[in-house]
N, C-alpha and C positions, 0 to 999 in steps of 0.2 A: 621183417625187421629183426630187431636182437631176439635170441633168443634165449638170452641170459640176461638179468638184471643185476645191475653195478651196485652194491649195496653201501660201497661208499667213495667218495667222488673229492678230487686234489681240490684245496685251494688254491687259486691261482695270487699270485701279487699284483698289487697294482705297480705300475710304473709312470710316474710322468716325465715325459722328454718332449721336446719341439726338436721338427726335423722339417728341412726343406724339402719334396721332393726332387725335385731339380739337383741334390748336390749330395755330394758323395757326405757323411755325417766328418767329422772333423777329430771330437772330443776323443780322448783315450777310453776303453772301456773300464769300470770297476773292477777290479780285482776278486772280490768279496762274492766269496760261496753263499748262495743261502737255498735252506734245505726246499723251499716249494717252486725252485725253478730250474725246470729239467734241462740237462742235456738234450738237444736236438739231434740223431744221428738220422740223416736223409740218402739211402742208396735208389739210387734209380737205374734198372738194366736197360741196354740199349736195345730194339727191335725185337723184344723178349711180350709177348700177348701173354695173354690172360691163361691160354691153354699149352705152355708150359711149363707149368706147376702141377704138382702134383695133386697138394690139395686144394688144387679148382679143379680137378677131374683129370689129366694127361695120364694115356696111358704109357709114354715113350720114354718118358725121363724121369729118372733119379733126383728128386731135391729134398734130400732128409733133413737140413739144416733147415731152410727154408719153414718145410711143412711144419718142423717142431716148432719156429717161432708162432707159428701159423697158428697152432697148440696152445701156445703159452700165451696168447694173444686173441685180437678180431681180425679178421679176414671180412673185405670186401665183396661182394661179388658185382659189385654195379661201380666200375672206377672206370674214368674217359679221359683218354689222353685228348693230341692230336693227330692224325697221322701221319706224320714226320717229327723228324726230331727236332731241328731249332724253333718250331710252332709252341712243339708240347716245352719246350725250357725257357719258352718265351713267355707262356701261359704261367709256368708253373712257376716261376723268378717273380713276376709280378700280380699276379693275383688277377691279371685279366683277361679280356675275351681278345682273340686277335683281331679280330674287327676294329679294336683303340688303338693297340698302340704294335701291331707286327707291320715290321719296315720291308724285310729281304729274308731269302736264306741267309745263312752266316752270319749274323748279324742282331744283337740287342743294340735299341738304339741308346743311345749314351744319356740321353734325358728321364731316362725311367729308374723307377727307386723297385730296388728286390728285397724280399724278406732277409738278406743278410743284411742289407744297407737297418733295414729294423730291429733284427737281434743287436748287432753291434751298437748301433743306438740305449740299446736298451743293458748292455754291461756285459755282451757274449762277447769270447772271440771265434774268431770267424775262420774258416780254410776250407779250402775246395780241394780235390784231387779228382780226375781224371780226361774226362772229354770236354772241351770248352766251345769252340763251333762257334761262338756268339761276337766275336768282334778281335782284330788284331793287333790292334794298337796294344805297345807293351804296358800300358797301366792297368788293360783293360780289367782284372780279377779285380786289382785294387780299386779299381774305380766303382767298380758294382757290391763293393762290400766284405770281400773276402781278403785276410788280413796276410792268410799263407797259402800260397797254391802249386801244384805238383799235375800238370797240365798235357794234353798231344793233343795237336790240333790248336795254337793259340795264334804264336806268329809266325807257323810255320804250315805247308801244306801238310796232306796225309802222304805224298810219296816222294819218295829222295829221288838225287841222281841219275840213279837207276831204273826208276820207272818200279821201283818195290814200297808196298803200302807198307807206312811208318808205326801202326800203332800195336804190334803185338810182341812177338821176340823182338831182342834187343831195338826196344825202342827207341825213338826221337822224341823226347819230353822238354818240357820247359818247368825248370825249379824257381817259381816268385821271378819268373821273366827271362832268368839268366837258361842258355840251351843245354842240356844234358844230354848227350846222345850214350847209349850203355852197350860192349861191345862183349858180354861176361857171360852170355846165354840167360841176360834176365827175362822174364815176361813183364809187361807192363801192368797185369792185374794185381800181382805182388808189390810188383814196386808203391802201385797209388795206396796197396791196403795197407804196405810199411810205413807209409807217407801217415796217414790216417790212425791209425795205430800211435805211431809215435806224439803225432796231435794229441789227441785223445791222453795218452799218458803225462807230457806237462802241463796240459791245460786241467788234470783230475779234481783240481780242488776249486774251479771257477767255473761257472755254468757256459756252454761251447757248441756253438754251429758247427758240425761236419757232414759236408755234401759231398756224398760221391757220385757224381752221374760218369758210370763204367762206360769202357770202351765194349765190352762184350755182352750182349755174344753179336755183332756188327758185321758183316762180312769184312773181307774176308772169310771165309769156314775155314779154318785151319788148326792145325793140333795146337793140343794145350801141353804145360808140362808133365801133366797125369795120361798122355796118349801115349800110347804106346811106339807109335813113331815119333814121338816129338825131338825135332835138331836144334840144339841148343846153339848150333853156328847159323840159323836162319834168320834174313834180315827181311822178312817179311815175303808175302803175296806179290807176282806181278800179275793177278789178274783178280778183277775187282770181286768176284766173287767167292774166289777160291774154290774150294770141294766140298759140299754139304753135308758130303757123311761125316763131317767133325765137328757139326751144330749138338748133336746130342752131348757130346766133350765138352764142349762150352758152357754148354746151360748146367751142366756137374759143373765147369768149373766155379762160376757164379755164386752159382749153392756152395762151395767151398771157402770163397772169399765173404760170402754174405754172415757164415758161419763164426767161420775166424772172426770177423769184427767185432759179434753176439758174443763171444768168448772173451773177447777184450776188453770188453764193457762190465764183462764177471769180476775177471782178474784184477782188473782196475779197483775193485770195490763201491762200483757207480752204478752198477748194473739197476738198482732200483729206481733209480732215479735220470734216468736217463728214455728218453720217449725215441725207441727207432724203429721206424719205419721204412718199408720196403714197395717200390712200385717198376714200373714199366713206361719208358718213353712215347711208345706208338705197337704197333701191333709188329706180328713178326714177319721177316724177308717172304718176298713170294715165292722164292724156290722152295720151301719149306712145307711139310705137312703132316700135321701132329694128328696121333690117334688119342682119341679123348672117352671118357664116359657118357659125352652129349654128342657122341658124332665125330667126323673128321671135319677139322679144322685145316684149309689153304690159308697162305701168310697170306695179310694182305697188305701191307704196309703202304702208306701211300695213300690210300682209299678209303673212301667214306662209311663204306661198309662196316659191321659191328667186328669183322678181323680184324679191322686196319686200328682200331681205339679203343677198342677194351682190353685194358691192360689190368694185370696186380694192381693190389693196394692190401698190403700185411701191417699191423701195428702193434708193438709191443712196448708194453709201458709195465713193469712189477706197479703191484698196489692201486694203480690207478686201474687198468683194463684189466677188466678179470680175464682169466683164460678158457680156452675154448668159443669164442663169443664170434659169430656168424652173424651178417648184417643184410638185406636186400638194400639198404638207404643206399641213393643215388648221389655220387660227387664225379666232379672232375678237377682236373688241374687247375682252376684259377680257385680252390677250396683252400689251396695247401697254404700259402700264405696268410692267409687271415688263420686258421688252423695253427700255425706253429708259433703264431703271435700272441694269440689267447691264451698259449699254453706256458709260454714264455714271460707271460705279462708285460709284452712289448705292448707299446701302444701305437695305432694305425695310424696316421697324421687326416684330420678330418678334411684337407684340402685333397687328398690322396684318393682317387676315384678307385675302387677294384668292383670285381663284377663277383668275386669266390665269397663263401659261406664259410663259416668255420661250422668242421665237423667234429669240434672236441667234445660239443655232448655225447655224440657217438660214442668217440671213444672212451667217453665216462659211463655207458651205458641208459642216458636218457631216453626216452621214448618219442620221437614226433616232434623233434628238432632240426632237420636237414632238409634241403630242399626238395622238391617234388619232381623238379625235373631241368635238363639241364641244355644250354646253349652251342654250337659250335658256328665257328664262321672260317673258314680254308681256303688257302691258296696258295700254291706252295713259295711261290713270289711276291706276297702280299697284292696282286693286280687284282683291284676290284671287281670290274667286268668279268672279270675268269673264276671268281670265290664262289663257295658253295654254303650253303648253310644250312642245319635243319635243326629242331627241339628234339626231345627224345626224355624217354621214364623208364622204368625198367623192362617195359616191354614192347611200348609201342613209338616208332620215331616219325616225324613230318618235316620234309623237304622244303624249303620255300616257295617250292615248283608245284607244291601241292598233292607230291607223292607220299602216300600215308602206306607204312609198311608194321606189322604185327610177325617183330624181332624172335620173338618166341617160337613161332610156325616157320619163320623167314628171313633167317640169319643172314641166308646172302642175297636178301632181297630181289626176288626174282619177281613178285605179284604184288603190286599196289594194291593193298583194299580197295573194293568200289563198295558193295553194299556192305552199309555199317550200321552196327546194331546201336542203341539211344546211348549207351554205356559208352563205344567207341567213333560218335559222332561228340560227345562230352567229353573225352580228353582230346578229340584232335582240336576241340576249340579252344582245349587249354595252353595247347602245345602253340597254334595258332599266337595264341595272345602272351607265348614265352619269345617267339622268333620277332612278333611286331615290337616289345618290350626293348629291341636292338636295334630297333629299326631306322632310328634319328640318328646312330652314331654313323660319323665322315670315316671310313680308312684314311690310315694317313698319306697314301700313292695319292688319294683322291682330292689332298686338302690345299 
């Protein structure tokens, strides 16, 4: 648990609003600063695990930006994505388990309310930049809440023409819907942190949602503009994977752009008051294989495995999170919406089902406030009959098939427990009676 005590703790505001779920909110947002309601900044890397970082143990890669917010903040060691990516932004948008409400890949379904749909409700403005993957339809950012957005991947494929993947040099973007294609030797990590940046600078003096869920480090592997081969006339990868020796480039770049933002939020004069936070979509590509202080780590992306979803989770709040502050408490993605709500003093609409926990006593340093353990339900098409599911704590996971695995000895789960000692016959019944707790919900292929 912490091993630092928070010795004193934000008041949060109330807010009251009525919101539909069902309906995109209507009303303009408040203007009006006021000093106990933070800036949200939310970055999430793409196919970037937990053992890419430096301070969760990697020994391969450089993230000094990173590790210092890492510093001046809590650091996670127990965060669950999904393992894919429109699972985990589908989880993480709405606050719940895929078993409710995941439709398809590519795809949020259009009836679901996101924690931007609730800040803006609640007097933020709102904007997104980078990877979108969730539905094509041109309103679609607006319609999920987001007021400005700077987007690959919206209404347009990842590859042009030419059969060359869209999202890195001189990208293919969409600016608030209208198509930007950039012919100038841009990279698209700049562009979204420009986009994000300049947000952040008119919106200084009103409290403001900015989510970046980054295209990087995503295959293609390909150079950055800090590589040393990098062509600034290149229109991207024709092969999906690209070259992996330029994954270590990427994840510096990350750390580069995660940096920059941290610095913007100085300069700005918000830095204090501004709650950002750093996480990880899904685990990393399986070509990949990071050397760590717990061992080597294979990507596993995709997979149920503890490679494929255990990702980052960094948070950095001046005043509020002390620094240095290291946590075992267990969250996953459907945490962060109720989490950035509490913090915001948005209020949840009680018709509004979510399955997440807020972990802002976490981060205010609380003791014995987060949940004990946590749900997942997977398939990468949402088809029931094909899903998988198992509970899990921070050490020990259970299958709904009834394979019981001790993560700590058997990360890549190679040996189900059979003989279990009274201690580990007592949480598998707990885990047991976490997986049955999901048990009545319909998927919606199934409804």
């Amino acid at each position: 648990m912490l091993q630092q005590t928070l010795w004193s703790t934000l008041g949060i505001l109330a807010c009251s609003l009525v919101f539909t779920a069902a309906s995109v909110p209507a009303d303009e947002p408040s203007p009006q600063r006021s000093g106990d309601r933070p800036n949200i900044v939310l970055i999430m890397a793409d196919d970037m695990g937990f053992e890419c970082i430096g301070s969760n143990g990697s020994l391969d890669y450089q993230t000094p930006n990173i590790d210092r917010i890492a510093s001046e903040g809590l650091r996670f060691e127990h965060c669950y994505s999904q393992p894919i990516c429109t699972p985990s932004r589908v989880k993480l948008m709405t606050g719940m388990t895929n078993k409710r409400n995941y439709v398809k890949f590519g795809m949020l379904d259009r009836k679901q309310t996101t924690f931007a749909h609730l800040l803006k409700s609640a007097g933020y403005r709102t904007c997104i930049a980078g990877k979108w993957q969730l539905g094509s339809e041109l309103d679609s950012p607006r319609h999920f809440g987001f007021e400005e957005s700077l987007l690959w991947q919206h209404t347009r494929g990842r590859m042009d023409s030419k059969k060359r993947d869209t999202r890195y040099p001189n990208p293919r973007l969409e600016l608030n819907g209208t198509k930007e294609d950039y012919d100038e030797g841009e990279f698209s990590s700049d562009l979204f942190a420009d986009f994000l940046c300049d947000f952040m600078e008119t919106n200084r003096d009103q409290p403001f949602l900015a989510y970046y869920p980054m295209a990087l480090v995503h295959c293609p592997f390909c150079p950055t503009p800090d590589s040393e081969d990098w062509d600034p006339t290149s229109h991207g990868s024709k092969t999906y994977k690209g070259q992996p020796e330029y994954f270590g480039d990427m994840v510096a770049y990350v750390d580069k752009i995660v940096g920059r933002i941290d610095q913007k939020l100085g300069d700005l004069g918000i830095r204090e008051n501004t709650l950002l936070i750093f996480t990880g979509d899904n685990g990393t590509d399986k070509p990949i294989v990071t050397q760590t202080r717990f061992g080597e780590v294979v990507g596993a992306k995709g997979e149920m495995v503890d490679a494929g979803n255990h990702v980052t989770c960094i948070a950095k709040w001046p005043g509020v999170i002390q620094p240095q502050l290291l946590t075992s408490q267990i969250i996953d993605f459907s945490d962060f919406l109720p989490t950035m709500c509490e913090a915001a003093g948005a209020e949840v609409p009680v018709n509004l089902t979510i399955d997440g926990q807020s972990f802002l006593p976490v981060l205010q340093g609380i003791e014995g406030q987060g949940r004990e353990s946590m749900f997942m339900w997977y398939e990468r098409n949402g088809r029931p009959k094909k899903a998988r599911e198992f509970a899990r704590n921070q050490r020990y996971k259970l299958y709904a098939d009834g394979s019981f695995f001790d993560i700590e000895t058997d990360r890549n789960e190679q040996s189900p427990l059979q003989s279990l000692t009274d201690d580990q016959k007592e949480i598998r019944s707990k885990l047991q009676a976490k997986i049955d707790s999901f048990a009545d919900i319909v998927p919606p292929q199934a409804r």
